[in-house]
py3Dmol code that shows the C-alpha trace and the ligand (Angstrom):
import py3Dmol

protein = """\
ATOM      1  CA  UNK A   1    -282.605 -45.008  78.582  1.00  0.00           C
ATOM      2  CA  UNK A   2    -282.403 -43.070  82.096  1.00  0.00           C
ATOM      3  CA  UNK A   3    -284.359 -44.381  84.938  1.00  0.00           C
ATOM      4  CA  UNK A   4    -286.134 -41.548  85.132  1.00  0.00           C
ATOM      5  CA  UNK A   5    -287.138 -39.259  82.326  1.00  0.00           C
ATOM      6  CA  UNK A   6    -285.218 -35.806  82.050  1.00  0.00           C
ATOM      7  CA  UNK A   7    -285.764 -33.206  84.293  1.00  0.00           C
ATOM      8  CA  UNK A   8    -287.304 -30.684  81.302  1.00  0.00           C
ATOM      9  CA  UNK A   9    -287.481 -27.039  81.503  1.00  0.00           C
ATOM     10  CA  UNK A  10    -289.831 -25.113  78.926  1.00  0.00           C
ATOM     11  CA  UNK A  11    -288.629 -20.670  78.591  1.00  0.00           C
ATOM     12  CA  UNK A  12    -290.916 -18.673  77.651  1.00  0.00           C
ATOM     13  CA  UNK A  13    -289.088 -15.232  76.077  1.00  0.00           C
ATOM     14  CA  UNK A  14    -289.398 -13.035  73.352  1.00  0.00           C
ATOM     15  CA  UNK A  15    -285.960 -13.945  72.094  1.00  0.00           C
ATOM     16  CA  UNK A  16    -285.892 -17.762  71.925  1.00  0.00           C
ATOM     17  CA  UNK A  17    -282.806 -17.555  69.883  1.00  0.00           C
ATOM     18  CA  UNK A  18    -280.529 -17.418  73.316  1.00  0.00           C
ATOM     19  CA  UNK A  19    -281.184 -20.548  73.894  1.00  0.00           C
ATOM     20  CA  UNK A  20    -280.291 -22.158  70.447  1.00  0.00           C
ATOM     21  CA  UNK A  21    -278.396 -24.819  69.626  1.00  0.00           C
ATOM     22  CA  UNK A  22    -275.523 -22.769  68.289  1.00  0.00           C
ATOM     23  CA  UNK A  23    -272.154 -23.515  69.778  1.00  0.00           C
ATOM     24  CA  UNK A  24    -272.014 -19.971  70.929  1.00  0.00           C
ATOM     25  CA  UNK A  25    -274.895 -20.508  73.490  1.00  0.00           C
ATOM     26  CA  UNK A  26    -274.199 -20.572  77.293  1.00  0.00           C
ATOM     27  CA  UNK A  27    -275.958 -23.554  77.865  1.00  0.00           C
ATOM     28  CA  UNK A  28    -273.928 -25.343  74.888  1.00  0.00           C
ATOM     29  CA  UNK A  29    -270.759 -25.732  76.797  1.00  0.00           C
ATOM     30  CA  UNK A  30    -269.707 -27.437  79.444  1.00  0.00           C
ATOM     31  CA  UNK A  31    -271.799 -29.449  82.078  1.00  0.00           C
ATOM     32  CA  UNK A  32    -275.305 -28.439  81.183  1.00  0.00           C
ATOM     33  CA  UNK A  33    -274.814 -29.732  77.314  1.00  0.00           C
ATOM     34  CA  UNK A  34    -273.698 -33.289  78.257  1.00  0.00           C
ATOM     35  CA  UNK A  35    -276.290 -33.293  80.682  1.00  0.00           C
ATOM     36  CA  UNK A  36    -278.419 -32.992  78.159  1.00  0.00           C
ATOM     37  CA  UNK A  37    -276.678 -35.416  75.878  1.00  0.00           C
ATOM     38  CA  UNK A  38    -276.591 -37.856  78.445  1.00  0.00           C
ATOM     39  CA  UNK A  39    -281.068 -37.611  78.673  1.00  0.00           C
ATOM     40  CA  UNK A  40    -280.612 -36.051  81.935  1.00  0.00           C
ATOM     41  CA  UNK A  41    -282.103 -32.726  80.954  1.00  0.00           C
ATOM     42  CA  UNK A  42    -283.669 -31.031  78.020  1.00  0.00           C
ATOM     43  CA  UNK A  43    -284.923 -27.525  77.567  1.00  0.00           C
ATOM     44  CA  UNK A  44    -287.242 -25.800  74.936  1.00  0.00           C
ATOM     45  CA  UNK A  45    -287.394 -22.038  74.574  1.00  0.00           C
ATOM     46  CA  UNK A  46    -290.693 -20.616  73.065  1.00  0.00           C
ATOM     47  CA  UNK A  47    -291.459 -17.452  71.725  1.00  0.00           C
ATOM     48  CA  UNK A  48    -294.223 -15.435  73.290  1.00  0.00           C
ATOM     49  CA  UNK A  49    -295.116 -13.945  70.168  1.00  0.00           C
ATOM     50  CA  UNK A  50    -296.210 -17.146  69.071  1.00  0.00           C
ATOM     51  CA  UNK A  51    -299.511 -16.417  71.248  1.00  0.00           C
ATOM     52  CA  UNK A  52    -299.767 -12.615  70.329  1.00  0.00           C
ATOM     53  CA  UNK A  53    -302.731 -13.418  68.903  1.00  0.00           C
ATOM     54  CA  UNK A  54    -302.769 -10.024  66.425  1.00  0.00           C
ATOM     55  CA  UNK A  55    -301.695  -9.687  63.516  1.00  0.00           C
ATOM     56  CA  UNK A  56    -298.116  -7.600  64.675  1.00  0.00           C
ATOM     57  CA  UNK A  57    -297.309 -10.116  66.664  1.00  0.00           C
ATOM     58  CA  UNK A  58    -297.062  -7.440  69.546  1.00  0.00           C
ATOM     59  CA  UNK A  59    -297.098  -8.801  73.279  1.00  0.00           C
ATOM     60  CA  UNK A  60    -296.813  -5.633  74.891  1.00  0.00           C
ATOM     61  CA  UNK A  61    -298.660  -2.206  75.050  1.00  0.00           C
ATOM     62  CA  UNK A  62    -297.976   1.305  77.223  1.00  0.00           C
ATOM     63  CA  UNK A  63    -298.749   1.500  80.810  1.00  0.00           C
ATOM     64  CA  UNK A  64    -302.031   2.514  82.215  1.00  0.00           C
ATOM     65  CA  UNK A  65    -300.803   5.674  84.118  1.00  0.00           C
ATOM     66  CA  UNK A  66    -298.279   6.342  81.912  1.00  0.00           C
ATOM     67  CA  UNK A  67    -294.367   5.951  82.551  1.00  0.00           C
ATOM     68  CA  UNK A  68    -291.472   4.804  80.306  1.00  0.00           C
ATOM     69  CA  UNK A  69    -291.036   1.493  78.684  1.00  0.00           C
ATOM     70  CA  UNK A  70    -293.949  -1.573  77.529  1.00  0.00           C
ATOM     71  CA  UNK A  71    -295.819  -3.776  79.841  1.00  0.00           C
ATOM     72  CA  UNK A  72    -296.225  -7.528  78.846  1.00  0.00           C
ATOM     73  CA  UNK A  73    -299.779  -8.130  77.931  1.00  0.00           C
ATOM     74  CA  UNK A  74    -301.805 -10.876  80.212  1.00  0.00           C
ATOM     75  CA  UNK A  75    -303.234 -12.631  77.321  1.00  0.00           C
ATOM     76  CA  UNK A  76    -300.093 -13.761  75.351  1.00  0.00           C
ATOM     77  CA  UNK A  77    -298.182 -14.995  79.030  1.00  0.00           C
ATOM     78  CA  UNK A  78    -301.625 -16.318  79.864  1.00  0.00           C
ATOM     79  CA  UNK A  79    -302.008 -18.431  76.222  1.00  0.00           C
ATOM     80  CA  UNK A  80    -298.384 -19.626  76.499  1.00  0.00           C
ATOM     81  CA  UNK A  81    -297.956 -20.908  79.746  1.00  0.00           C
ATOM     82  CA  UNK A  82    -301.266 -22.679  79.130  1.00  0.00           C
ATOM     83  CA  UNK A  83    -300.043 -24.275  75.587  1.00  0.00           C
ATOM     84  CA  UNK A  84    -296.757 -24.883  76.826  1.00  0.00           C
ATOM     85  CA  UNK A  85    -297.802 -26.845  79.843  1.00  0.00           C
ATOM     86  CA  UNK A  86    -299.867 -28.916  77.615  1.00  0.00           C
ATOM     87  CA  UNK A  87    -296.874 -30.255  75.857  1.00  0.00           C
ATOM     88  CA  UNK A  88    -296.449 -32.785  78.911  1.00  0.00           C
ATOM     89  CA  UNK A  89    -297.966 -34.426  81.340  1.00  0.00           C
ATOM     90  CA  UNK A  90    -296.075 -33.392  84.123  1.00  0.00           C
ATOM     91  CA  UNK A  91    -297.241 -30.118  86.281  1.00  0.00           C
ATOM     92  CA  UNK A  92    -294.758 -27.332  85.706  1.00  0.00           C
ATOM     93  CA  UNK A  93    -293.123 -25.509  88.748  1.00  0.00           C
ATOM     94  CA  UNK A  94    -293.856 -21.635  87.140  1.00  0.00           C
ATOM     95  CA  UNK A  95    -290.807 -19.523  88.171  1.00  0.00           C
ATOM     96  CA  UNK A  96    -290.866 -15.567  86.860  1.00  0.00           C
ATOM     97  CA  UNK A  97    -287.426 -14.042  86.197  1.00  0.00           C
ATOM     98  CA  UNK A  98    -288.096 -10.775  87.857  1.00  0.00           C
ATOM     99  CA  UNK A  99    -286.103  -7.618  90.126  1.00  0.00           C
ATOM    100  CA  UNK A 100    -288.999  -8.286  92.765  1.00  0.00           C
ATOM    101  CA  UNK A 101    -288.045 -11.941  93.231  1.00  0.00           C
ATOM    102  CA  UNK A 102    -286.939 -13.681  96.163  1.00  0.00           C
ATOM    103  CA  UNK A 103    -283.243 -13.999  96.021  1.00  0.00           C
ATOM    104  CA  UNK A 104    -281.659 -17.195  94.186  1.00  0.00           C
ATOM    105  CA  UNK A 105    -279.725 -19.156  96.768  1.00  0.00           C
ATOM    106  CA  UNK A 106    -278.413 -22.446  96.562  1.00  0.00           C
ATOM    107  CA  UNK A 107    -280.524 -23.799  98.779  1.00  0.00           C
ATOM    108  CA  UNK A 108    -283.350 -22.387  96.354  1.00  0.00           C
ATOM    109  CA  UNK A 109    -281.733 -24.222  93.432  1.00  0.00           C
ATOM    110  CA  UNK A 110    -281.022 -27.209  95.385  1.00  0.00           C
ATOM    111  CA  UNK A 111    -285.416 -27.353  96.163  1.00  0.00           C
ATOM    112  CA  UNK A 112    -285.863 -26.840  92.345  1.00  0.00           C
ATOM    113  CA  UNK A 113    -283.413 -29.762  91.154  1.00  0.00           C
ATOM    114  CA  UNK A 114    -286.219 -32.188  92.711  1.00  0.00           C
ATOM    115  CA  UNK A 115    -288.443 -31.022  90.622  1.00  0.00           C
ATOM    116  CA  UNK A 116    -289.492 -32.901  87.172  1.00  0.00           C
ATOM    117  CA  UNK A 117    -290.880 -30.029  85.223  1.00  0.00           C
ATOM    118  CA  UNK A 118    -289.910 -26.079  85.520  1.00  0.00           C
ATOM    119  CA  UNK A 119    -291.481 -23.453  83.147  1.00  0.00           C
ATOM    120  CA  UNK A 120    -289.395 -20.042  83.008  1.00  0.00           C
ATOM    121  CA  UNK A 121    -290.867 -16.906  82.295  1.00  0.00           C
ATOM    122  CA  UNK A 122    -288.516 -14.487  80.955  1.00  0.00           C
ATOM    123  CA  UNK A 123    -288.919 -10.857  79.590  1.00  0.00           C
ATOM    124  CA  UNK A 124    -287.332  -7.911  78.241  1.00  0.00           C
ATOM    125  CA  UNK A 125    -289.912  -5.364  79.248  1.00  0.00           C
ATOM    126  CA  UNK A 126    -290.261  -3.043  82.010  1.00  0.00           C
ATOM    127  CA  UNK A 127    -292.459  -5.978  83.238  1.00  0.00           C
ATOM    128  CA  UNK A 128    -295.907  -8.092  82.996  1.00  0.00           C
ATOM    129  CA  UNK A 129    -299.265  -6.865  83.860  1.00  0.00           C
ATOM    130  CA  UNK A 130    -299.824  -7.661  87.904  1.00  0.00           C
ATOM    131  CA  UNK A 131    -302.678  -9.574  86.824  1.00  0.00           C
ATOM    132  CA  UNK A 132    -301.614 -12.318  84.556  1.00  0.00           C
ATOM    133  CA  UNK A 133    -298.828 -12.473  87.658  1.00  0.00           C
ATOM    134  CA  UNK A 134    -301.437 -13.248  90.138  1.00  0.00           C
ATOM    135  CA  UNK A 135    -303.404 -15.935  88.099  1.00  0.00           C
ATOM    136  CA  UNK A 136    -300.220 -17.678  87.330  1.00  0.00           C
ATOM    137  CA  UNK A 137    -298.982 -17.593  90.581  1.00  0.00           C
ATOM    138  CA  UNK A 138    -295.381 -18.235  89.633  1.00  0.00           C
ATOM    139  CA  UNK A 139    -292.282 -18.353  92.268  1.00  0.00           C
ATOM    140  CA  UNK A 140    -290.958 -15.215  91.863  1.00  0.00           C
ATOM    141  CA  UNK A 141    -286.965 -15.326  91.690  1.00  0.00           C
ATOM    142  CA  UNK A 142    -284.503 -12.464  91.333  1.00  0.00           C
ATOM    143  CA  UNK A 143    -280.599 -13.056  90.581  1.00  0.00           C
ATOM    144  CA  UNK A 144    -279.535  -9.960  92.516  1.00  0.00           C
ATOM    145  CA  UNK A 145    -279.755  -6.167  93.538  1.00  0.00           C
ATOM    146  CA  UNK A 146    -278.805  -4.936  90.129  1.00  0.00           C
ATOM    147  CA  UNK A 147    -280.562  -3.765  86.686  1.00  0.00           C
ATOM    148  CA  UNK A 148    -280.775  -6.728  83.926  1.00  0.00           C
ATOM    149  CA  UNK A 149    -281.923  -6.212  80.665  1.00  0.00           C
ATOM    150  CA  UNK A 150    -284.171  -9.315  80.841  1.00  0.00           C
ATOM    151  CA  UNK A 151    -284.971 -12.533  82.733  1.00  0.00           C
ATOM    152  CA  UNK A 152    -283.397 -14.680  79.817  1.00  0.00           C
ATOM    153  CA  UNK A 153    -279.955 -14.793  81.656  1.00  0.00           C
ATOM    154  CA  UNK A 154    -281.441 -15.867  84.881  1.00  0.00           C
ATOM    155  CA  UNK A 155    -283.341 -18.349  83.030  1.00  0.00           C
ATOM    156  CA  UNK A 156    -279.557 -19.957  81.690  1.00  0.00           C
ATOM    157  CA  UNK A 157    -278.318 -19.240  85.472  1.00  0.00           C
ATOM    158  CA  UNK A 158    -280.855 -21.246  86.699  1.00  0.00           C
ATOM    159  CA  UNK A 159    -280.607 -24.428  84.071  1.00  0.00           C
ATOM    160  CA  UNK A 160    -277.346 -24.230  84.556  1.00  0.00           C
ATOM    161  CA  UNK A 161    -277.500 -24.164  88.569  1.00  0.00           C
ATOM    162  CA  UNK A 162    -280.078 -26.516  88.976  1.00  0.00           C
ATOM    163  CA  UNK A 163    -278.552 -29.122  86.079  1.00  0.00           C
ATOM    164  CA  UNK A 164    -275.209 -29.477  87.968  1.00  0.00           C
ATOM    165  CA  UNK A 165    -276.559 -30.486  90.581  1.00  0.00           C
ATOM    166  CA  UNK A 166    -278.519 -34.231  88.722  1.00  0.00           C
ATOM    167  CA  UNK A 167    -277.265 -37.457  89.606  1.00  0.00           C
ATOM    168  CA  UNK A 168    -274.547 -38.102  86.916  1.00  0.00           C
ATOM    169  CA  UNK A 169    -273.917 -34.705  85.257  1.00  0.00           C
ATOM    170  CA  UNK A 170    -270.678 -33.854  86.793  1.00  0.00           C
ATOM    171  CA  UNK A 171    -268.098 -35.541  84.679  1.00  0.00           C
ATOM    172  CA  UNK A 172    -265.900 -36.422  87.498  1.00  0.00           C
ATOM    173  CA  UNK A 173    -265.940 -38.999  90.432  1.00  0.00           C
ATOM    174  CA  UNK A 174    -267.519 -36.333  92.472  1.00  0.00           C
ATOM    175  CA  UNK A 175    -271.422 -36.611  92.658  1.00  0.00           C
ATOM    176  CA  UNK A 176    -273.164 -33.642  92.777  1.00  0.00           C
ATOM    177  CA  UNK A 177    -274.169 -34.482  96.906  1.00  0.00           C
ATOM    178  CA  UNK A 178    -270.459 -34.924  97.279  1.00  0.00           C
ATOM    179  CA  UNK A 179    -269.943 -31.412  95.925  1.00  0.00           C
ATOM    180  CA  UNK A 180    -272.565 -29.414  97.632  1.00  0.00           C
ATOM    181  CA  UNK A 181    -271.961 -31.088 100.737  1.00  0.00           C
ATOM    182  CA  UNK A 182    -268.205 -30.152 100.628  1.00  0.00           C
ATOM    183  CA  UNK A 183    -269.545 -26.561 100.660  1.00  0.00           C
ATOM    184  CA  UNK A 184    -270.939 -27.082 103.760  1.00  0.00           C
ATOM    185  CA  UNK A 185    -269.606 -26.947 107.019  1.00  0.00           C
ATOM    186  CA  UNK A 186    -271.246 -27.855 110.381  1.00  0.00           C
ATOM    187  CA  UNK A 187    -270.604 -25.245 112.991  1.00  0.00           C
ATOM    188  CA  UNK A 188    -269.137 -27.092 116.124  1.00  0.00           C
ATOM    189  CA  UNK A 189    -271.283 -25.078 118.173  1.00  0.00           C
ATOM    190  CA  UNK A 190    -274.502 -24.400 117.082  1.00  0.00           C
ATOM    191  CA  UNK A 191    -274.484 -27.757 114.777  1.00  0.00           C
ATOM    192  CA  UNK A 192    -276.141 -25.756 112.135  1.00  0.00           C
ATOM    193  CA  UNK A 193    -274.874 -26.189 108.334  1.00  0.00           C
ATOM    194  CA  UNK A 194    -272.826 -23.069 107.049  1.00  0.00           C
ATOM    195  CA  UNK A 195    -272.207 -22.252 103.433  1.00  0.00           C
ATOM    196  CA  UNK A 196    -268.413 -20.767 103.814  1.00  0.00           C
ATOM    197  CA  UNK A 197    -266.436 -19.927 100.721  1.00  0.00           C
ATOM    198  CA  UNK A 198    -263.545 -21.689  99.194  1.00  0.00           C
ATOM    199  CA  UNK A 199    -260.389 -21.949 100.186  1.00  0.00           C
ATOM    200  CA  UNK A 200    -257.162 -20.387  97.705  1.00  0.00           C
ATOM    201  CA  UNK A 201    -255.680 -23.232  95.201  1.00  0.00           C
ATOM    202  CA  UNK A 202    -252.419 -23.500  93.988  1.00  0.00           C
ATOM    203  CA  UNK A 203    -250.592 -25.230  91.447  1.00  0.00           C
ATOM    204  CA  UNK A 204    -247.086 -25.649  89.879  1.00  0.00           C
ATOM    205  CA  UNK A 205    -244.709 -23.737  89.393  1.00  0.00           C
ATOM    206  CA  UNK A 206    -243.859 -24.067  93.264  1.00  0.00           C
ATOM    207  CA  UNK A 207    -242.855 -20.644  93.235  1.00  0.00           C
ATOM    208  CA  UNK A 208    -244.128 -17.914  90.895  1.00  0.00           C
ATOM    209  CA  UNK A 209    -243.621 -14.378  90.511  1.00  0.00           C
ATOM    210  CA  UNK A 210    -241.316 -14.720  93.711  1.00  0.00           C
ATOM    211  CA  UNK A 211    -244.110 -15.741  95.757  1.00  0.00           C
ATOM    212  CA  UNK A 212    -244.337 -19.674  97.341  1.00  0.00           C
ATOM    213  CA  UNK A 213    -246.991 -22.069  97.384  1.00  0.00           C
ATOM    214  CA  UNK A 214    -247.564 -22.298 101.200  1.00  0.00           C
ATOM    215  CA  UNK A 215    -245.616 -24.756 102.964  1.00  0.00           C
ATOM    216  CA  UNK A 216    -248.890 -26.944 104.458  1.00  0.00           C
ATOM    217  CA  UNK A 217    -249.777 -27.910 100.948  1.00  0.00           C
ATOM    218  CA  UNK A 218    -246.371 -29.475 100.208  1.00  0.00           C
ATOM    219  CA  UNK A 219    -246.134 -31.108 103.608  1.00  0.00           C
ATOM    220  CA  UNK A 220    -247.896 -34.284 102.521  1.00  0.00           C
ATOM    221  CA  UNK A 221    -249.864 -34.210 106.047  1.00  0.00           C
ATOM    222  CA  UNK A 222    -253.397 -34.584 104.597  1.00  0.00           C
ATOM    223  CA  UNK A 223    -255.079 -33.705 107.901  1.00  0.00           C
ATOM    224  CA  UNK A 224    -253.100 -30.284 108.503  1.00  0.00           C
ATOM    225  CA  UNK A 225    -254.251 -29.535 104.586  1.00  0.00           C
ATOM    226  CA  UNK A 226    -257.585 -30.341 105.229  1.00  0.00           C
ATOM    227  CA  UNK A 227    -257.178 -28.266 109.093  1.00  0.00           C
ATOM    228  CA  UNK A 228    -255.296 -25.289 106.478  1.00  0.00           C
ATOM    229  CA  UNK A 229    -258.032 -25.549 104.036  1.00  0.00           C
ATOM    230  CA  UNK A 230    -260.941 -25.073 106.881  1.00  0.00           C
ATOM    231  CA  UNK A 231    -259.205 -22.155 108.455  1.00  0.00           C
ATOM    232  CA  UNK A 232    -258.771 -20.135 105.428  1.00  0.00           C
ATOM    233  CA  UNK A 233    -262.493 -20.487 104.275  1.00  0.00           C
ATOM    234  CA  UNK A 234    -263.445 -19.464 107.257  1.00  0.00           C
ATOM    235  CA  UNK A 235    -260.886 -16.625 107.979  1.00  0.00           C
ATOM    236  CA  UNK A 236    -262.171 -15.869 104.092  1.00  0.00           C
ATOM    237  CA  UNK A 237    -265.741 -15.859 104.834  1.00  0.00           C
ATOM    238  CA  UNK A 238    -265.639 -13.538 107.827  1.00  0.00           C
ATOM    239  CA  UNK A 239    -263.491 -11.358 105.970  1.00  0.00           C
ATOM    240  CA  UNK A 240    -265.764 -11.191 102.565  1.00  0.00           C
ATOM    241  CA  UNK A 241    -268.849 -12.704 103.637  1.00  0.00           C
ATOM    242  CA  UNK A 242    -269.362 -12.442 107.458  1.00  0.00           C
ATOM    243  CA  UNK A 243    -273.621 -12.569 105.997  1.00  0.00           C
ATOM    244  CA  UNK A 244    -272.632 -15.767 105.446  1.00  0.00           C
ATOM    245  CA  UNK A 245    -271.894 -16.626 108.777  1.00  0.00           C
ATOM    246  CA  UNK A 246    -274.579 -14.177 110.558  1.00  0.00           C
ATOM    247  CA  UNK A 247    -277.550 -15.090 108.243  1.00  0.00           C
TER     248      UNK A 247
END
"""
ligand_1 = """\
26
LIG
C -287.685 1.202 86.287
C -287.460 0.110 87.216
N -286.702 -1.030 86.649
C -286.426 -1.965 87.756
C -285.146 -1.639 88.435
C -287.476 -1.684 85.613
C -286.916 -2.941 85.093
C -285.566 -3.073 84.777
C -285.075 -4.271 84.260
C -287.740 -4.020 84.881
C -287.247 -5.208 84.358
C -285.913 -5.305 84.042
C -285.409 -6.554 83.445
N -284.845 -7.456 84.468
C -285.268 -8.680 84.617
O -286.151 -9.102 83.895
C -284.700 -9.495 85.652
C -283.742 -9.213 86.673
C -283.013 -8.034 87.008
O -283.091 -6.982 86.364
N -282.179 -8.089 88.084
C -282.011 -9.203 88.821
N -282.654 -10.320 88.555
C -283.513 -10.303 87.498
S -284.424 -11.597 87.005
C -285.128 -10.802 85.765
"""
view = py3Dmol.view(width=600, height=400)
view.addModel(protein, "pdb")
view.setStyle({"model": 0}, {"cartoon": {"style": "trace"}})
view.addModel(ligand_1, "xyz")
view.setStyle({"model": 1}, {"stick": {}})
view.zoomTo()
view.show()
């Protein structure tokens, strides 16, 4: 047993099947499955129809107004997130997978790793009545300036995001404060943290394609690499990123 129990996240979607135990699910590979076979994490999708309430099973109706698309009905969101929290003890952080979101950033993930419980609501609508929205009062999170056909994507962004980051889920020596703190760099000036982006990696063959590994990385001077490997995510980040290094 853990010391602590695992972090658990509850979705609430209309298509629980994304996040099924099939091998062919996301969140079935890699670091967030022996997370959770390690009792670090677990998750549990529900489907909102489950709380319809009608006989259809229908969460959704036309906009008042008019307009394309369904809205998500208040009661059904309202009736889930109520049975769903009931399933543990532990108050839920209630995050909405939504294009009006704040912005996911690492240092947003990094806030919701603390947490013990998170509760995920994810839809493939044109979007949930503004009331149900303001009872809940869910953190609002968006995954970026572009059109998704649902939340249930962000919902396996952030699980995956925020599970990489538990004590003991990265398989290597490397703890997960090792790792995010090697994407930080202190500016010598201001002394505030950066986020700059990675440096280019090489392997064998030494030369490829007629183009050479550079020279620095085959010198065997460990503090010109690391002095190499600063430069170039910096040189990198003004070049790609300079918000990174304005912000
Ligand atoms: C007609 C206006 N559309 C917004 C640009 C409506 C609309 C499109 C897509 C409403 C919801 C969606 C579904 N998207 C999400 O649920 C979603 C999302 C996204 O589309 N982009 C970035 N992050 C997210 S998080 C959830």
């Amino acid at each position: 047993m853990p010391a602590t129990p695992p972090l658990r996240f509850d979705i609430l979607t209309t298509f629980p099947e994304m996040f099924g135990d099939g091998p062919g699910c996301a969140l079935n590979s890699s670091i967030p499955s022996r997370a959770r076979a390690a009792g670090l994490v677990e998750w549990h999708a529900h489907n909102l129809r489950q709380w319809a309430g009608n006989k259809h099973n229908k969460t959704d109706d036309r906009p008042f107004g008019g307009g394309p698309g369904m809205v998500m009905m208040c009661q059904p969101v309202w009736d889930a997130v109520a049975a769903v929290e009931a399933l543990d003890a532990r108050p839920a952080a209630r995050i909405l997978l939504t294009p009006q979101g704040r912005l996911l950033t690492q240092e947003l993930v990094e806030g919701l790793a603390r947490r013990e419980r998170l509760l995920l609501i994810a839809g493939h609508y044109e979007g949930i009545d503004e009331r149900v929205i303001h009872a809940l009062d869910p953190l609002e999170v968006s995954l970026g300036d572009y059109v998704l056909s649902g939340g249930e994507l962000g919902a396996m962004i952030l699980i995956d995001a925020i599970t990489r980051l538990l004590p003991g889920a990265l398989g290597h020596e490397s703890s997960a404060a090792e790792d995010s703190f090697s994407s930080i760099t202190v500016d010598s000036k201001s002394g505030r943290a950066m986020r700059l982006l990675d440096c280019p990696h090489y392997t064998k063959p030494r030369e490829w394609n007629g183009v050479t590994v550079p020279d620095v990385l085959l010198s065997g001077d460990h503090g010109a690499v690391d002095r190499w490997r600063l430069e170039q995510r910096l040189a990198r980040t003004r070049e790609r990123r300079p918000d990174l290094l304005s912000d």
